[in-house]
C-alpha positions as CSV (number, residue, x, y, z in Angstrom):
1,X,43.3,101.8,164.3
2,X,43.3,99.7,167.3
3,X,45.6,100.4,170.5
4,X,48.9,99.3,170.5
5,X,49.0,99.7,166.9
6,X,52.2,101.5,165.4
7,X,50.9,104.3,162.7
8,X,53.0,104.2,159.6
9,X,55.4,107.1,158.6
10,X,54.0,108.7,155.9
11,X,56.8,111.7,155.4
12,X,59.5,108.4,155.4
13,X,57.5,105.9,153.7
14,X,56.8,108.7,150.8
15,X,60.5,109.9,150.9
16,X,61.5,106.0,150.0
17,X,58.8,105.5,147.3
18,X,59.2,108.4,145.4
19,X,62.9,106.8,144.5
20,X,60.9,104.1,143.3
21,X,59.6,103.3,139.7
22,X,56.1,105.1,140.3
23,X,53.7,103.6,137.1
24,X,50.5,106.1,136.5
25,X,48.4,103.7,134.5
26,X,45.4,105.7,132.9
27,X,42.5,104.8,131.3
28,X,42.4,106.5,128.0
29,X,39.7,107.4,125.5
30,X,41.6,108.8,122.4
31,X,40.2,111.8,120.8
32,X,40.9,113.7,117.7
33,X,43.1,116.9,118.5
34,X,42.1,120.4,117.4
35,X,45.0,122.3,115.7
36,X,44.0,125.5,117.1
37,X,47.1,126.8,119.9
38,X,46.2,128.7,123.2
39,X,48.3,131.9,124.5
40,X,50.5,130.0,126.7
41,X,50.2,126.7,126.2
42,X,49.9,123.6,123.9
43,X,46.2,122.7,123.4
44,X,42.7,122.2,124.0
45,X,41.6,119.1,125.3
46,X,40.4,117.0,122.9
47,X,36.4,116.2,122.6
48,X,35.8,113.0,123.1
49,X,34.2,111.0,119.7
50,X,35.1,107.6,120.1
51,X,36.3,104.8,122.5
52,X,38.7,102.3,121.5
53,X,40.6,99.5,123.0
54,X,44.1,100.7,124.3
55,X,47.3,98.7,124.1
56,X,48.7,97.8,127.8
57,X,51.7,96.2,128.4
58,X,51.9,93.4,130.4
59,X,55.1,94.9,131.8
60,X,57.1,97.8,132.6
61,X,60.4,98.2,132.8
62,X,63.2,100.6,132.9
63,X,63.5,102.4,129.7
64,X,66.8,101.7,127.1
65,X,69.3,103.6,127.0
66,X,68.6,104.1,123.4
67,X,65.1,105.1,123.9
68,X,63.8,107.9,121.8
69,X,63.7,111.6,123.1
70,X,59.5,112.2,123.6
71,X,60.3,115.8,122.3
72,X,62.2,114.9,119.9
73,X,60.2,111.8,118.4
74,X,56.6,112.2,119.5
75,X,54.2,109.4,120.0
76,X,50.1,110.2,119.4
77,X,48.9,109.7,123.4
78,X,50.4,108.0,126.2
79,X,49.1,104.9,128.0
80,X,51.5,104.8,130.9
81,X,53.9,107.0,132.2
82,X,57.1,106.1,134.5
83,X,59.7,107.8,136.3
84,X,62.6,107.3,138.1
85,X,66.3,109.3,139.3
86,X,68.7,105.8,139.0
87,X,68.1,104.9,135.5
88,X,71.2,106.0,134.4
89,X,74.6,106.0,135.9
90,X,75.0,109.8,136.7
91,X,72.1,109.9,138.4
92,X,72.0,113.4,137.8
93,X,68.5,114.1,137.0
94,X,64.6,112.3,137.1
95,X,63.4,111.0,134.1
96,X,60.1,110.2,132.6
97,X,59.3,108.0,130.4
98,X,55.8,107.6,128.5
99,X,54.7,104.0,126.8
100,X,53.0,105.1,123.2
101,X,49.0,103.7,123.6
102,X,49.6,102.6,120.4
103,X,53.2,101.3,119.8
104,X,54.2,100.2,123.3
105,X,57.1,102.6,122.6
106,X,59.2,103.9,125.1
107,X,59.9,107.8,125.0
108,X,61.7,109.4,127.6
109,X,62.6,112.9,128.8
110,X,64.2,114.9,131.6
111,X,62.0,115.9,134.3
112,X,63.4,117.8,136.7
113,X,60.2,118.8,138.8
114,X,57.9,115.6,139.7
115,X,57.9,111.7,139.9
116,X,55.1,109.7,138.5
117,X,52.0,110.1,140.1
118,X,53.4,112.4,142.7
119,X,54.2,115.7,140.9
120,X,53.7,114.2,137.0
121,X,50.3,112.9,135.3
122,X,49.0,111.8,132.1
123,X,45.6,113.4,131.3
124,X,42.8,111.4,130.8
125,X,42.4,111.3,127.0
126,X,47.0,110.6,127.1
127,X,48.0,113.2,125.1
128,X,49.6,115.8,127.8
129,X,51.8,115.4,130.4
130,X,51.4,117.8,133.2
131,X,54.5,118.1,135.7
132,X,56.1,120.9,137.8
133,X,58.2,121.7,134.2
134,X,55.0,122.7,132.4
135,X,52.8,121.1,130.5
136,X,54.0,118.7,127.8
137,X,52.1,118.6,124.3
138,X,52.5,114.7,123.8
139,X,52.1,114.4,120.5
140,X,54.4,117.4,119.3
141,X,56.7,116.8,122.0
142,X,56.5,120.5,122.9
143,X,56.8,121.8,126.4
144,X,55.1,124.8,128.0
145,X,55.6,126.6,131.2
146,X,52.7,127.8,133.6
147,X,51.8,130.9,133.9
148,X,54.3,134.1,135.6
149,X,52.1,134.2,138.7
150,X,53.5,130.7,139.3
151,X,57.1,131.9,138.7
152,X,58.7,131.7,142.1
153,X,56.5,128.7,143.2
154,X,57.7,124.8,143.5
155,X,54.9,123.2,141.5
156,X,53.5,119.2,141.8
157,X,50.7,118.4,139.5
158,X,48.1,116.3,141.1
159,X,45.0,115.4,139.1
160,X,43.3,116.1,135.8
161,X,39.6,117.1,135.5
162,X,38.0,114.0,133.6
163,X,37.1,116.4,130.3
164,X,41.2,117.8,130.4
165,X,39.9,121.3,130.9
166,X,41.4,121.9,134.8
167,X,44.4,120.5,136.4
168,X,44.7,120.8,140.3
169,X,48.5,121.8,141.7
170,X,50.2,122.1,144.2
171,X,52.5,124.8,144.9
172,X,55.1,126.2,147.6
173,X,57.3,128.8,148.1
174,X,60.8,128.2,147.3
175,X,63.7,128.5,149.9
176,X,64.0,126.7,152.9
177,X,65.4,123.3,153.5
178,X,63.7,119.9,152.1
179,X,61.5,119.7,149.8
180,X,58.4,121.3,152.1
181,X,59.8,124.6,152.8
182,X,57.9,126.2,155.6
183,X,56.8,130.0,155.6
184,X,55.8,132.2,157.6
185,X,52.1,131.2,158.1
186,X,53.1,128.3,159.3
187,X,51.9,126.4,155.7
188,X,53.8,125.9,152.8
189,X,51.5,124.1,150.6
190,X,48.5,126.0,148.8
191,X,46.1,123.3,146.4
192,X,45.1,125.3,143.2
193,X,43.2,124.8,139.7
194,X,44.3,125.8,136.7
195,X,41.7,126.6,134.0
196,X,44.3,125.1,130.7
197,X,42.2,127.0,128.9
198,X,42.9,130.7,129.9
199,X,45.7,130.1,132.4
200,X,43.9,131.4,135.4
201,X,44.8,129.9,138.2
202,X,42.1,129.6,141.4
203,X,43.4,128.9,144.9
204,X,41.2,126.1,146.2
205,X,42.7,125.8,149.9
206,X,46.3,126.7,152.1
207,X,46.7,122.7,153.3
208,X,48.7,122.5,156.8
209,X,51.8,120.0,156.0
210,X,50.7,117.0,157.0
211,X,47.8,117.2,154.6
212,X,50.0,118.1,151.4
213,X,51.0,114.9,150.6
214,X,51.6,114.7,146.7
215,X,49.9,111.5,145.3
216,X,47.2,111.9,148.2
217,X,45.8,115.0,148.1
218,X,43.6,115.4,145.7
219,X,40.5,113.8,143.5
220,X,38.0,114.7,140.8
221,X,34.9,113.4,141.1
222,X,33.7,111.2,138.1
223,X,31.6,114.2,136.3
224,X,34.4,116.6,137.1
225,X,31.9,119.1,139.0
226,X,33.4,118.5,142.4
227,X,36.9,118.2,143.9
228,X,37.9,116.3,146.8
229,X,40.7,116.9,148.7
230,X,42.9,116.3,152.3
231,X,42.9,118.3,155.5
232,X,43.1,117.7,158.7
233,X,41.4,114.8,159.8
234,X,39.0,115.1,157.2
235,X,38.6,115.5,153.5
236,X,37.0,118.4,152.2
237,X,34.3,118.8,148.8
238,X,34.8,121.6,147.0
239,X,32.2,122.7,143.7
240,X,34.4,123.4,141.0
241,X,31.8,126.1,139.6
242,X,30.1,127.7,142.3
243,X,33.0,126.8,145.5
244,X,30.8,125.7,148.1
245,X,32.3,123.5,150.3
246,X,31.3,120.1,152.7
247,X,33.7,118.6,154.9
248,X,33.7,114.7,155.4
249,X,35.2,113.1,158.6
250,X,37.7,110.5,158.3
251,X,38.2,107.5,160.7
252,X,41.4,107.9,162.9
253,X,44.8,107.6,160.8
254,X,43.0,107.4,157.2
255,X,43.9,110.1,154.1
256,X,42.7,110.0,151.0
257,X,43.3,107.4,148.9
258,X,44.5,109.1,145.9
259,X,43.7,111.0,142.6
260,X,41.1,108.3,141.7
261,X,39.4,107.9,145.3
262,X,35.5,108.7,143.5
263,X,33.5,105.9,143.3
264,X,32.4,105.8,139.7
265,X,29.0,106.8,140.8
266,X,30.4,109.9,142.3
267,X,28.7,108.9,145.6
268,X,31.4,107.5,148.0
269,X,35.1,108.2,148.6
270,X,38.3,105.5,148.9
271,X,40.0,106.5,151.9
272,X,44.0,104.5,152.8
273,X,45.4,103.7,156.3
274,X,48.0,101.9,157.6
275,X,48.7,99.6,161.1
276,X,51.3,97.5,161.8
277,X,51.2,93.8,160.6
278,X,54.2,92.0,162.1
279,X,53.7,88.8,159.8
280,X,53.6,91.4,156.4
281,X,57.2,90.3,155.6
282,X,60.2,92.8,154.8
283,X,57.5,96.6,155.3
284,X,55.7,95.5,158.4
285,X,52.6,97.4,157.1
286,X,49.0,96.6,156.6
287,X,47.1,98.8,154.2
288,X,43.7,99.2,154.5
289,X,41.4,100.9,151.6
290,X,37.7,101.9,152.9
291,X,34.7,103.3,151.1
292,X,32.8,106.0,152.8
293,X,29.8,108.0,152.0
294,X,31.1,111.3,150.5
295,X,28.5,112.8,152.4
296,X,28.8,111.5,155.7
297,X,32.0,109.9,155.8
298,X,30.3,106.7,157.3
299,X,31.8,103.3,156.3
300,X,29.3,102.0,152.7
301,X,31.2,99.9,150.7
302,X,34.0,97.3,150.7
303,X,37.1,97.4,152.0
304,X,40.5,96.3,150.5
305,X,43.6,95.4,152.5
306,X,47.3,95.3,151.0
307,X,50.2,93.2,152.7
308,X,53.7,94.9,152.9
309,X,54.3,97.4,150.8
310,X,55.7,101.3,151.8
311,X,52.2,102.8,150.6
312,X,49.0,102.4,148.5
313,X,47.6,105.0,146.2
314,X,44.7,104.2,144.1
315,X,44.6,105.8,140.2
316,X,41.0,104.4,139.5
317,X,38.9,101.3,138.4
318,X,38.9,98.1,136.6
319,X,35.6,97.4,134.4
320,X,35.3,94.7,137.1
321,X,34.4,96.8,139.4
322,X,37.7,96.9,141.4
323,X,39.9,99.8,142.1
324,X,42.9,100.3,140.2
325,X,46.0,101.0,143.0
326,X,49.8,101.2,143.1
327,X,51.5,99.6,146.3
């Protein structure tokens, strides 16, 4: 960031965008689904024995009124999913809606803990929805809560493991006033993994504030061994099995660019910052997506910029080689 550059707002510029649509779009490799049920919750995830084409639409838009209940009219798996708190005219509530990967069906629900992408995400293989409700089985449309030890906590699911076997969350202690209570550590925020297997839960970090920003916070890394995630002024590599840890610096102002920040060859990290851009229109913003080394943090790969929008988050890659991102 040069001088006389303005940073952005992130606390403000989140606050605005999660009243926004927020579209998760997943790439999706269906699986056959094991009947066998857990202790607490729905399902195993799936092993992978084929990949087929997935049906996209070209569009998304706000579901019908009329739309079927998801747990009361199930679809297979999921190919997008959607959110939003002004849907309907009491405005009394955040809904979700999924779009069937086969049927282009809209299914919606109430989901009182987590807009899309922020607090709410698909796993990879479509067929659960993981939000601060529970878990949601998506093709028998049942829910299931986390575990007790997670009772008194304010929950935000970040990120799937690529085989659907861990889900890293975000919790905080309830109380307080906003939605980032503060206690009396001085950090609200701790980033954990939950084994969907078993239910135990591992605490991977207590993140200062600034760095527990849901949407931004976390990534797998393509083989699912490693997880990245934000602190301050860098971003820190956990291994999932063993827990050692490498921190990577980031350039002044950048975060993590979201739950799909690997590279697909797991070797370099997608890093977002923002500078003012007086000629960017209504959000004077310029966004600016880096790649760095994930083991140096140096500057590898090719950068992306993004004209007046509130924020950038990227969810993963085209086959073309270019990164999939919301603004």
């Amino acid at each position: 960031m040069t001088s006389g550059h303005t940073r952005p707002n992130w606390p403000v510029r989140i606050s605005v965008i999660s009243a926004m649509l927020a579209v998760v779009l997943v790439v999706l490799t269906l699986a056959g689904f094991t009947s066998g049920l857990f202790g607490w919750h729905p399902g195993t995830p799936a092993a992978v024995v084929a990949a087929r084409a997935v049906n996209l639409p070209a569009t998304v838009g706000v579901p019908g009124i009329r739309s079927a209940d998801e747990t009361k009219h199930p679809v297979t798996a999921a190919a997008v999913l959607i959110s939003g708190n002004t849907w309907y005219a009491d405005g009394s509530h955040w809904y979700g809606a999924v779009i069937g990967a086969d049927s282009g069906d809209y299914r919606v629900f109430v989901n009182n803990a987590g807009a899309a992408g922020f607090g709410a995400v698909l796993s990879p293989d479509g067929r659960r929805l993981a939000s601060g409700d529970g878990i949601l089985d998506i093709a028998t449309g049942r829910w299931t809560v986390y575990p007790q030890a997670w009772q008194h906590r304010e929950l935000a699911a970040q990120a799937w493991s690529p085989d659907g076997a861990r889900l890293a969350v975000t919790s905080r202690a309830t109380g307080g006033d906003g939605p980032y209570p503060s206690t009396a550590n001085g950090s609200a925020t701790t980033l954990n993994l939950l084994d969907v297997a078993s239910g135990a839960i591992t605490e991977v970090a207590v993140l200062p504030d600034a760095a527990a920003l849901d949407g931004w916070t976390v990534a797998f890394s393509p083989d699912g061994t490693r997880l990245a995630y934000q602190a301050s002024g860098q971003v820190v590599i956990v291994t999932v099995a063993g827990g050692r840890t490498t921190a990577v610096p980031l350039p002044d102002g950048a975060r993590l660019a979201g739950k799909g920040s690997w590279t697909r060859d797991g070797q370099g990290l997608l890093v977002v910052s923002g500078e003012h851009c007086p000629s960017c229109g209504d959000y004077p913003v310029r966004w600016t997506v880096t790649t760095l080394a994930a083991t140096t943090g140096a500057a590898v790969g090719p950068r992306y910029q993004v004209d007046g929008a509130y924020a950038v988050r990227v969810l993963g890659w085209w086959p073309s080689g270019r990164p999939v991102a919301v603004a």
